[in-house]
N, C-alpha and C positions, 0 to 999 in steps of 0.2 A: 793512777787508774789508766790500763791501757785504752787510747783511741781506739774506737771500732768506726772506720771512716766507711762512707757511703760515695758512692762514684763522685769527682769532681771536689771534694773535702778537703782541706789539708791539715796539718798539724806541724808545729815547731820542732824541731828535732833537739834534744838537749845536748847531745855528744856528739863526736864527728866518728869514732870508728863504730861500727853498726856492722851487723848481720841482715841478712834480707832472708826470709825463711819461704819456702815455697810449696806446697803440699797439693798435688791433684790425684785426680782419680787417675789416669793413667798416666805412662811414661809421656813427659814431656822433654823440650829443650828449654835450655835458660841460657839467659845471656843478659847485657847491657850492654847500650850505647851510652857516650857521652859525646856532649851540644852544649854548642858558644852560647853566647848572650843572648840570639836569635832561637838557638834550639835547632841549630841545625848541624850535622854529624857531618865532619869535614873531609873523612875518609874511611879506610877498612881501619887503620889503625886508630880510630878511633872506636873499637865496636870488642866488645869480650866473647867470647864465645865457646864452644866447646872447643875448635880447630886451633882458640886462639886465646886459652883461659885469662892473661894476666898482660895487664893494663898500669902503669903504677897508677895505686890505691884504690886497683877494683880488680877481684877474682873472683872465676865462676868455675860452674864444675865443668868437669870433662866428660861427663856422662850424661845420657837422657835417660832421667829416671821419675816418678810419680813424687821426688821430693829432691829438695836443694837447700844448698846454704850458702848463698854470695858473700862475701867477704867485700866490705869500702872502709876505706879509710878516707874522706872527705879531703884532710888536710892535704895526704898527698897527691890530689889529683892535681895536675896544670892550670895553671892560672885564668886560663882561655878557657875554663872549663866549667859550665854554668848550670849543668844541669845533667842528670843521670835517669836514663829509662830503662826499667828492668824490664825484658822481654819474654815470652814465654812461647813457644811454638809447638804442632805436633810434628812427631818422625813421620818421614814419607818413605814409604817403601816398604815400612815393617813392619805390615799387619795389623796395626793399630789402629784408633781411630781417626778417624780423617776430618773431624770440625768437632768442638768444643761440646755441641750440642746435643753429643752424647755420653759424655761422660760428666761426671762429677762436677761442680763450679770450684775453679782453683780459688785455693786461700794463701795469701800474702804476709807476713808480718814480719815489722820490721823490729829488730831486736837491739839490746844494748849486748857487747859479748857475754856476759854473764846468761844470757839467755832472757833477762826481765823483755816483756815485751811495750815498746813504746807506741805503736800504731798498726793496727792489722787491716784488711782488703778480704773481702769474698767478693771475685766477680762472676757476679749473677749475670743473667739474664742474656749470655752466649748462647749462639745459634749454629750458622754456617761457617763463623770464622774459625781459621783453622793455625792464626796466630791475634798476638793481642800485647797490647801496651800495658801491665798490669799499674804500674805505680810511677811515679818520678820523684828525685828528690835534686832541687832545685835551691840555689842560691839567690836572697832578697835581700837587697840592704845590709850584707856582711853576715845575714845568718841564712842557716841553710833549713829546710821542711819538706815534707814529703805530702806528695799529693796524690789522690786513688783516682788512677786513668779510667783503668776497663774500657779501651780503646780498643776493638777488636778486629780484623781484615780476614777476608773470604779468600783474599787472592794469595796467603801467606805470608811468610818471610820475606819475599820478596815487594810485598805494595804495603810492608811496617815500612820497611828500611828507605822504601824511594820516598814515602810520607814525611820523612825527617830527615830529608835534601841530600840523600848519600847516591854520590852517580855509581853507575854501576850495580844498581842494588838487585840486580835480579844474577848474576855473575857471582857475587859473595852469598847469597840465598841457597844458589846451588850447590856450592862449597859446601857450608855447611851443613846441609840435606847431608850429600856427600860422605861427609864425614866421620855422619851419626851412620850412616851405610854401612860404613867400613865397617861397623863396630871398635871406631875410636871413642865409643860413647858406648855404655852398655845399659840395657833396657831391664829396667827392674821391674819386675810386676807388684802391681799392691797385693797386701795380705788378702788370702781365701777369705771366706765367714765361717763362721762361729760351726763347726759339723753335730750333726743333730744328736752325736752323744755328748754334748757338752764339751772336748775335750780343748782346750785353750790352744791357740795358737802364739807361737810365740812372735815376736814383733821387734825391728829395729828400732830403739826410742833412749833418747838421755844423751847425754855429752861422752864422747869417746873415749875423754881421760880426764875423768871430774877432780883428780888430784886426792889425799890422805886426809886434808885439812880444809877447815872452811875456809878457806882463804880466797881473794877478789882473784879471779886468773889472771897469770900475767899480761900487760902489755906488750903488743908485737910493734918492732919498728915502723914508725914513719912512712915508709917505702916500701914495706915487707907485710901486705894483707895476711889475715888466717888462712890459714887451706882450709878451700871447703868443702862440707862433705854430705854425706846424702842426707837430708831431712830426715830427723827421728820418726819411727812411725810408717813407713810406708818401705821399706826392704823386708821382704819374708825370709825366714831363715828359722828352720826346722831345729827342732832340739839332737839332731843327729847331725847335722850338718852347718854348724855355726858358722857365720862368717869372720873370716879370722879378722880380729880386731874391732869388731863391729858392736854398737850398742845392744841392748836387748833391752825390751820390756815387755812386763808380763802381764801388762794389761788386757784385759778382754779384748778383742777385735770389733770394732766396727762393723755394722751389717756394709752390705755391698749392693749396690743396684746399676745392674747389665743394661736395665733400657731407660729411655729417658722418661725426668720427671713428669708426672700425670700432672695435667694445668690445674690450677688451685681453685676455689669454684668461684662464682662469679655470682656478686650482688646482684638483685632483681632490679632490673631501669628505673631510675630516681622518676618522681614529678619534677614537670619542668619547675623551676624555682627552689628546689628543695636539693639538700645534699645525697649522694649514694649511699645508701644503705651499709652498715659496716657486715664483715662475714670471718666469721675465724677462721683462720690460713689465709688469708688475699695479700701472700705475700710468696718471693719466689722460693726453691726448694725442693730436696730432692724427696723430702716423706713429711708428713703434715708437723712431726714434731719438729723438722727445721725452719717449714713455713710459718709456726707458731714464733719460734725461735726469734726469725726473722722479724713477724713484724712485732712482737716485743719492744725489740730495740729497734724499729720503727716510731714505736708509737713514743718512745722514751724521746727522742728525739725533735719528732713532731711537738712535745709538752716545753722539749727545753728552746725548738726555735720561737713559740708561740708567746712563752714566756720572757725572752727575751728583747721579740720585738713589741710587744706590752711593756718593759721597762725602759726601754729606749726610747718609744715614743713618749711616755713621761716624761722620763729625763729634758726631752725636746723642749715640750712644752713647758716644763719649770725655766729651762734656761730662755724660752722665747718670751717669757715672761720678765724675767730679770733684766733681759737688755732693752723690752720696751720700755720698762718703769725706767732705767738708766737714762735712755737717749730722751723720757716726756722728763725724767725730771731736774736733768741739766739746763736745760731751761729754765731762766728765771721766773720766767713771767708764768710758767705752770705751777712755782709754789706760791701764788696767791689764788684767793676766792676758792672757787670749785672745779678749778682746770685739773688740779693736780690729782682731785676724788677721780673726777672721770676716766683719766687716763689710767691710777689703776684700776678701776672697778671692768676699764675696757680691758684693759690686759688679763687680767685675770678669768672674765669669761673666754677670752679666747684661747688662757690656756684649759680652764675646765672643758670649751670643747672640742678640745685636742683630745683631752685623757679620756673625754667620754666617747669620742670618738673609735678609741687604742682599745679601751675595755667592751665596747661594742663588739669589735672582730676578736679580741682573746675570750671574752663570752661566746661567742659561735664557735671559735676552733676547742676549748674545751669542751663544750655540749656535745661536739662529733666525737673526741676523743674519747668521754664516760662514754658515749654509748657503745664505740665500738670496746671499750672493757667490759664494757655489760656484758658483750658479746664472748669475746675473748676467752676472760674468766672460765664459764664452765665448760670451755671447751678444752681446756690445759688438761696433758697430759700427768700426774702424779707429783714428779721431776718438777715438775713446773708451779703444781698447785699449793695455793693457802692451803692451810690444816681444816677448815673450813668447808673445803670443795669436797661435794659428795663422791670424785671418784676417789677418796679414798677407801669408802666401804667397800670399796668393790677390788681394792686392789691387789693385783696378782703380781709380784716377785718376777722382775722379770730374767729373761735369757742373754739380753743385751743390756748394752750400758747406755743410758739416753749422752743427749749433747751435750745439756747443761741443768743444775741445780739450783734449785730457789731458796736466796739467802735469807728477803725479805722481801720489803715494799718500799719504793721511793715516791717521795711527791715535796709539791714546792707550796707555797704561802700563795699563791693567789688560790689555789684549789685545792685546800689537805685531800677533800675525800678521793680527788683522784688516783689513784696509786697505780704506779707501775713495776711489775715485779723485777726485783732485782737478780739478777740469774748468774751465775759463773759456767763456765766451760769444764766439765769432764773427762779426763781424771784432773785434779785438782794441779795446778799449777803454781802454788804460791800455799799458806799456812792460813793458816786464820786465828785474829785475837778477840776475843770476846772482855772488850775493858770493864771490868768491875770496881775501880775505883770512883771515889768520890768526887772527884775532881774532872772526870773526864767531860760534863755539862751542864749545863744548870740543872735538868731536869732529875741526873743522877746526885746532886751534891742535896735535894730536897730529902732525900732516902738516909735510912743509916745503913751503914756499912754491911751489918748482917742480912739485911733483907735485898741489898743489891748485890751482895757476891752469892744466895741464892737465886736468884733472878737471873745473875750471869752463866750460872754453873746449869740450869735449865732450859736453857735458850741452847746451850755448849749441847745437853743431850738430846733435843731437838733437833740439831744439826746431824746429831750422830746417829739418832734412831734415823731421819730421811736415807742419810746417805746408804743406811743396811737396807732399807728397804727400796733403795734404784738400782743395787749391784746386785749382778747373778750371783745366785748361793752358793756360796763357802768362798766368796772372790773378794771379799772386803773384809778384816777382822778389825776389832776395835781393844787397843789397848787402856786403861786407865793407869791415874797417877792420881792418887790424893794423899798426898803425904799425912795428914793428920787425921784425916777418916772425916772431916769436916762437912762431905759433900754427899753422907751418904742416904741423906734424903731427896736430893734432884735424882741422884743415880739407882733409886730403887729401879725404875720402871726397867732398866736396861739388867740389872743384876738377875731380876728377877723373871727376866724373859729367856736369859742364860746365852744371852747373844754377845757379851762379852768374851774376849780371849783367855780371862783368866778374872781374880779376882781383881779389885783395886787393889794396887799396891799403896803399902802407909808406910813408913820408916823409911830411914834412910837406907837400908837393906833392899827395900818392897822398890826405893826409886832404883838406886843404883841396879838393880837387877832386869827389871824392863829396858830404861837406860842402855846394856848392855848385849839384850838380847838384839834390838834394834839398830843401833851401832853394826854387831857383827853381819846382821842381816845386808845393810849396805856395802859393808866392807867385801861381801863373797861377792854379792852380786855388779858391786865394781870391779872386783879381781877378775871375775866373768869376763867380762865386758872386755877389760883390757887384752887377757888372753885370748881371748876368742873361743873361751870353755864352757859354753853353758852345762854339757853333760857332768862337770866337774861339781855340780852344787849337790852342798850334801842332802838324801833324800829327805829328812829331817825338815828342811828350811821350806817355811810358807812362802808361794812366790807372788800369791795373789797380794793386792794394796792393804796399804795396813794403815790405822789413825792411833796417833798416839793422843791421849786427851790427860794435858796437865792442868789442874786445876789448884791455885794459890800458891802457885811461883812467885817469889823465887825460895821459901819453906821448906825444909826438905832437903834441898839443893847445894852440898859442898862445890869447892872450882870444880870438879873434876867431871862431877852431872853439868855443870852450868856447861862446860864446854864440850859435851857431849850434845848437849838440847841442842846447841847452837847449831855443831855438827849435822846434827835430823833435820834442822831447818832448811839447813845449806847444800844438800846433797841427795837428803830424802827423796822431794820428788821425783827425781829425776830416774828414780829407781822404784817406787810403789809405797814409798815411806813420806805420811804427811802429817803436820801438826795443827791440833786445835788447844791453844788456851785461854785459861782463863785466868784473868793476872791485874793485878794493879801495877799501871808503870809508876807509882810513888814507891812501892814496896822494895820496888828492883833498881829505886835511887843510889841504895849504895854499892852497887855495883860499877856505877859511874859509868862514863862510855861504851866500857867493854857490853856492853847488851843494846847499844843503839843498832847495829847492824841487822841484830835477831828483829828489834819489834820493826824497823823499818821492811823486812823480808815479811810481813807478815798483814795480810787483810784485816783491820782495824774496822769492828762491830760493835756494838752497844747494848744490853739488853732494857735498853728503856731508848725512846725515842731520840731522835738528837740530830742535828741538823753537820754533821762534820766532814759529810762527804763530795768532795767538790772536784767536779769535773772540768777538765782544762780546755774544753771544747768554747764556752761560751760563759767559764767562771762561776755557777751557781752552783748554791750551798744547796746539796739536797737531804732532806730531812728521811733519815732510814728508819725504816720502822721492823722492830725484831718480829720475828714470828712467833705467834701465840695459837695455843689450841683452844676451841669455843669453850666457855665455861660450864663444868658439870661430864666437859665431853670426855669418851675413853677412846677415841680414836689412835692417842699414844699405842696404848693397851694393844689395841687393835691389829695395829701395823707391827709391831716387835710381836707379837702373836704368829702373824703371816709370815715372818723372818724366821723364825723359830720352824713351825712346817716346813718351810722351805727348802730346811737345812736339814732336818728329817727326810726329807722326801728324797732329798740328791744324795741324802748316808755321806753327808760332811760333819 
């Protein structure tokens, strides 16, 4: 699970070669310093920059653009070398804007080279500064973690650089400025929005040379960082005027906002003694669906620090308890008469009121947290909402693609009812597995087999009817695969709303042939990509994002599909190709190894409750709960009804 860190956070870093990904609203500068033991930059040569890209074991780009890709190699950096600050600054001179506080809040993440992401940063809450310390990744005790600064300065590149003891720093500030002057750097503009006839913008997005085969990309030397290159996502580039060599994706575009965020609104003044009122949005953000966004994983957070300092102080008091009983009962003279009762009967009240104590304040910080989900909840936009939330009846097909989609609900054993929606990021970055076996919990091994690979394969068109109804119309299709025709009672609701691509495919004809249409779908739009041809795809080819939904893998499935799937896994998103299945991993035992790569590439869900998902921030197992529609209800019906018009209405 990737860290979503909050300013001052840190996180473990499991590998040393890393990407650092960079994504703002408008043309920025990127750079790092690296700092001794102390954190202090010892010179120019110690600093990356545009003027002065390469460092051993650290590259940056050469350009100021609304997106980057640093290049570290941890190992090869100097030994003297303790610590790495990514820096981010705006152009001076070029028209742009001149402080943070109006454009976009830059997003950070830091990536393994395959692209998985291990820790991301949005720094919120920028104003006047008009440079900023976004992340550091720092060596402790022989391992190395990365921490979210969001350090920001008014006075520029020049009072970052003097802040981290570099003389001179207002003399290399200028350089650099300088530089980007020259147009030794060149300013990319982010993509337009969406134009009021619908027509798709096309978009720089994906790895520039994702390679033939699923294979792990190679390792670069030691010495010898990645070249990097402009963040997928944020280069415009016209279907007539490709940039040679340049990624594409054909993803819907993002809305765009020229002026800064409107303030979020503001609880009414608490009574004194009483806590502030909770308000949906009281979080930072450029449109209420991010301020929702936002504090989501706010409140996610809030439950797992609340919950953690509730089991810690437990833990306290069981152990303060163990070493009084220890130190009263070595003592001889306390195992005769009634010494030895008192001393536990004292210990043990003092640790009950420790615990009573512990659960006193995690009883208060969960009462504030229901309530502000009380609040929350029916303020969630679609994207966001249970099945349950009445704006579904009201829901209209939108133009744009929200932020992120709601998987389910998480929540932990001191408070089931609490739940916090579990949300992913938009377009989809990784596959998802919906486990149908029996084996996968205790709760699924109580089920027979029949009733939980329907239950799995329900939950799978749940996911699949949401996602048709958050994506503009004719911009999402949905493939099936049921090799056996097994599934064709979850899959009525979608067949028969005709919002499917084609029928489900059964045989091993029906696999191989989907199989293949999708294959060659990534293969052009790699070939694209590499040449720098987008006018070259044939008019024939969907460019919009596509779901492939297998269901009772690995069935069906000669090597020849298996290593095709694998393929869609590995390469898919990267290009608008994503997978949902629905799979028992006992079934695909004999396959041996060769499929550990697939299920590990792949978000692992359950359609019955189950506690499997455990987050690396503070170690708690959180229990996810599948999404289910109210009983009796057609709101299914309802929304593949609106997809269906929708599709109608735009003559897709």
């Amino acid at each position: 699970m990737t860290a979503e860190l909050v300013r001052g956070q840190n996180h473990t870093l499991p590998q040393t070669r890393l990407e650092i990904r960079v994504s703002a609203g408008s043309p920025v500068v990127a750079g790092a310093t690296l700092g001794d033991e102390n954190g202090v930059v010892r010179g120019a040569e110690w600093i990356a920059h545009p003027g002065s890209p390469q460092l051993p074991g650290l590259e940056v780009s050469q350009q100021a653009a609304a997106g980057h890709r640093l290049a570290v190699d941890l190992e090869a950096l100097p030994e003297t070398v303790h610590r790495v600050t990514v820096l981010l600054a705006l152009p001076v001179g070029v028209g742009g804007p001149t402080r943070f506080g109006t454009t976009a809040a830059p997003f950070v993440a830091v990536t393994g080279l395959d692209g998985t992401e291990i820790a991301t940063f949005t720094l919120t809450g920028l104003d006047t500064e008009s440079a900023v310390s976004a992340l550091e990744l720092y060596r402790r005790q022989g391992a190395w973690k990365v921490r979210a600064v969001g350090q920001g300065y008014a006075a520029g590149l020049a009072e970052m650089l003097a802040d981290q003891g570099l003389a001179g720093a207002a003399e290399l500030a200028a350089s650099i400025q300088e530089a980007v002057a020259r147009s030794l750097a060149r300013s990319v503009a982010p993509p337009p929005p969406r134009t009021p006839e619908g027509d798709r913008v096309r978009q720089a997005s994906g790895p520039s040379d994702p390679g033939p085969a699923p294979a792990a990309p190679p390792q670069p030397p030691a010495a010898t960082p990645v070249q990097p290159t402009a963040e997928p996502g944020t280069a415009s580039v016209s279907a007539s005027a490709p940039t040679p060599g340049g990624p594409i994706n054909y993803a819907h575009p993002r809305r765009q906002h020229a002026a800064p965020p409107t303030p979020p609104p503001t609880a009414p003044p608490a009574q004194p003694g009483q806590a502030a009122q909770p308000v949906a949005g009281d979080a930072t953000g450029w449109s209420m669906d991010e301020r929702l966004y936002n504090q989501i994983w706010g409140m996610f957070e809030d439950l797992a620090r609340a919950a953690a300092a509730y089991r810690s102080a437990v833990d306290f008091a069981e152990s303060r308890m163990d070493q009084e009983l220890d130190r009263s009962l070595s003592d001889p003279r306390n195992r005769i008469g009634g010494a030895g009762d008192r001393a536990r009967d004292e210990a043990r009240a003092k640790r009950d009121e420790l615990t009573a104590r512990a659960r006193e304040v995690l009883d208060r910080d969960l009462a504030q947290l229901a309530a502000e989900a009380a609040v929350v909840e029916p303020a969630l936009p679609a994207a966001y909402a249970g099945w349950d939330n009445p704006v579904w009846h009201a829901h209209r097909i939108p133009m744009e693609l929200p932020m992120a989609l709601r998987l389910g609900d998480l929540h932990l054993p001191e408070r089931t009812g609490l739940r916090i929606p579990l949300l992913v990021r938009l377009p989809l970055e990784r596959g998802i597995w919906v486990d149908s076996g029996r084996t996968a919990s205790e709760a699924a091994a109580l089920l027979d087999s029949d009733r939980l690979r329907r239950l799995a394969m329900e939950t799978a068109v749940l996911h699949t009817a949401r996602l048709l109804a958050v994506y503009p119309p004719g911009e999402f299709s949905v493939h099936v695969i049921d090799p056996a025709g097994s599934a064709a009672g979850p899959l009525a609701p979608l067949v028969d709303a005709g919002v499917l691509a084609g029928p489900p495919a059964a045989g091993p004809q029906g696999v191989a042939s989907v199989l293949a249409h999708l294959t060659r779908r990534v293969d052009l739009v790699q070939m694209a990509v590499r040449a720098g041809a987008a006018d070259s795809l044939p008019p024939d080819l969907d460019t919009g994002e596509q779901l492939l939904v297998v269901n009772d893998f690995p069935h069906g499935f000669d090597d020849r599909a298996v290593t095709q799937l694998r393929y869609l896994a590995d390469e898919g998103p990267a290009v608008g190709v994503h997978l949902l299945m629905v799979a028992d991993r006992e079934d695909a035992s004999a396959y041996g190894p060769v499929l550990d790569p697939l299920w590990r590439s792949l978000l692992r869900i359950t359609p019955v409750a189950d506690n499997h998902l455990a987050d690396p921030w503070v170690g708690h197992a959180w229990t996810y709960e599948p999404p289910v529609t109210p009983p009796g209800s057609r709101v299914l019906e309802q929304v593949l009804a609106a997809v269906t018009a929708a599709r109608r209405a735009a003559g897709r």
